[in-house]
C-alpha positions as CSV (number, residue, x, y, z in Angstrom):
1,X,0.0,0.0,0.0
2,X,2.8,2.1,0.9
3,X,5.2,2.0,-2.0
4,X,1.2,3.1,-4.3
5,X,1.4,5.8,-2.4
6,X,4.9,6.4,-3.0
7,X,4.3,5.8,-6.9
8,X,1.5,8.8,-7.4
9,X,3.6,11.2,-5.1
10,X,6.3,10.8,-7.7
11,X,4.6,11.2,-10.9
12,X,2.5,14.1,-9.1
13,X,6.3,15.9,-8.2
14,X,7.6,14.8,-11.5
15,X,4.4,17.1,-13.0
16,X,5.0,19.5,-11.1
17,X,8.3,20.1,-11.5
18,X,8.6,19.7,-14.9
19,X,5.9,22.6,-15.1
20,X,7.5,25.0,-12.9
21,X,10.7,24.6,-14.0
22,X,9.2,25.2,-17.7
23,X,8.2,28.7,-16.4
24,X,11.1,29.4,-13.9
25,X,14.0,28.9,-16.4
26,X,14.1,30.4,-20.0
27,X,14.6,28.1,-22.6
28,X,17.1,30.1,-24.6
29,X,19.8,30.5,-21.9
30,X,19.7,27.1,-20.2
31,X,18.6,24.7,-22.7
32,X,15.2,22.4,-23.3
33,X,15.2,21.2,-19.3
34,X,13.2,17.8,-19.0
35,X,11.9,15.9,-16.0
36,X,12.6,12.1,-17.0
37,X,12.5,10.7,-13.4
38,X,12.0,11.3,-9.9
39,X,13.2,9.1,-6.9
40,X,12.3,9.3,-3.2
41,X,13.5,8.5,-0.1
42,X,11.8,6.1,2.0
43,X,10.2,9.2,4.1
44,X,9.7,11.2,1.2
45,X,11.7,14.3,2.4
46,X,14.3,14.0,-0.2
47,X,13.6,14.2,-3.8
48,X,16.5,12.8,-6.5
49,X,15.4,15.1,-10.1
50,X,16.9,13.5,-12.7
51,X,16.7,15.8,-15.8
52,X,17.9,15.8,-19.4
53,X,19.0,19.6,-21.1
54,X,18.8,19.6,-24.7
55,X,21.4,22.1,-26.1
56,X,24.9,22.6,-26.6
57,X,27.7,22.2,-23.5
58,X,27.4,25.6,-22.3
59,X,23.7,25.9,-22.4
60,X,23.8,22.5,-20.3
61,X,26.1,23.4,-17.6
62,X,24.3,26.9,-17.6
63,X,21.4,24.5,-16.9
64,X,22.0,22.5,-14.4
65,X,23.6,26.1,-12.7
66,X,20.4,27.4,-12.9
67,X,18.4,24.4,-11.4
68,X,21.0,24.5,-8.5
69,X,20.6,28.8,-7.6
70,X,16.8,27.9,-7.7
71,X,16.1,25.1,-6.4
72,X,14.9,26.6,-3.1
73,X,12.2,28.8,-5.6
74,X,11.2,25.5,-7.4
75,X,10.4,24.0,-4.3
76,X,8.3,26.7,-2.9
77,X,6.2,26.5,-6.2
78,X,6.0,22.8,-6.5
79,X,4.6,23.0,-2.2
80,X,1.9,25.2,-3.2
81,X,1.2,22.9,-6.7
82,X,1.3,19.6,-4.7
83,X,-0.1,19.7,-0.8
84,X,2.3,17.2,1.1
85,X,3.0,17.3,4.7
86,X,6.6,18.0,3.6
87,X,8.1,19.1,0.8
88,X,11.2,17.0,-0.2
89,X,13.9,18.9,-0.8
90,X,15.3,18.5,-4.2
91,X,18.2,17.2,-5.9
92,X,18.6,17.7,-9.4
93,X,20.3,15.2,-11.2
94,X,21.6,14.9,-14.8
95,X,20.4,11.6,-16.1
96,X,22.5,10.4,-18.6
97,X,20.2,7.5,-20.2
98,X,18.9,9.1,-22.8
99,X,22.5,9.9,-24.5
100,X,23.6,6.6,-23.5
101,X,20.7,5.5,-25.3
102,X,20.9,6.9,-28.6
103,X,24.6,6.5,-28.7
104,X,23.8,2.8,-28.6
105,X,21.6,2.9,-31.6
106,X,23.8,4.7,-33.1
107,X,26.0,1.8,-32.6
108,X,23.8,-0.8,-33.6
109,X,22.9,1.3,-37.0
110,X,26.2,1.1,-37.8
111,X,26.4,-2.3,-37.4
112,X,23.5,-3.1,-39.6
113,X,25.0,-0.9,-42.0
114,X,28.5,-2.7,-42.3
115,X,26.9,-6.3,-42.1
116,X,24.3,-4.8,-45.1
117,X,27.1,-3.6,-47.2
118,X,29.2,-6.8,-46.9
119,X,26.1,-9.0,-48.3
120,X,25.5,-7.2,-51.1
């Protein structure tokens, strides 16, 4: 019962965040900044924010700067967007599956291509 609770307390923060970080931080300075995942802690006071920021190097580390000076601000907002008993503080997080992920099918288009051009 517990961890169901748990569950809709992290998509509802993962909304919530995503949204107020779409209106907090301007997209042309720090990036397209995406909520892929949220983790709790056990008591739900700590928050891990693992984000993705599409741009180039600088925009990212501008970024993830950005989400660090304002993370107290976020928080404030997402507390009035979501009514918990507390408010887990937040962690942001750059999650690096995505790249990972397309640096694999990269891979594997490559592969298909050399093993395609060999049996023709």
């Amino acid at each position: 019962m517990a961890s169901h609770r748990k569950e809709r307390v992290r998509e509802l923060l993962k909304r919530a965040i995503g949204e107020t970080i779409r209106r907090e931080i301007p997209v042309g300075n720090a990036g397209l900044i995406s909520v892929n995942d949220v983790e709790l802690a056990g008591d739900l006071r700590v928050a891990r924010v693992f984000v993705s920021i599409l741009g180039n190097s600088e925009q990212q580390r501008t970024g993830l700067t950005l989400l660090h000076h304002h993370r107290t601000r976020i928080q404030e907002l997402v507390a009035k967007a979501v009514v918990l008993k507390y408010v887990p503080q937040l962690r942001f997080v750059v999650d690096e599956s995505v790249q990972r992920g397309v640096r694999v099918l990269k891979i594997i288009e490559e592969l298909e291509q050399a093993t395609g051009s060999t049996d023709t």
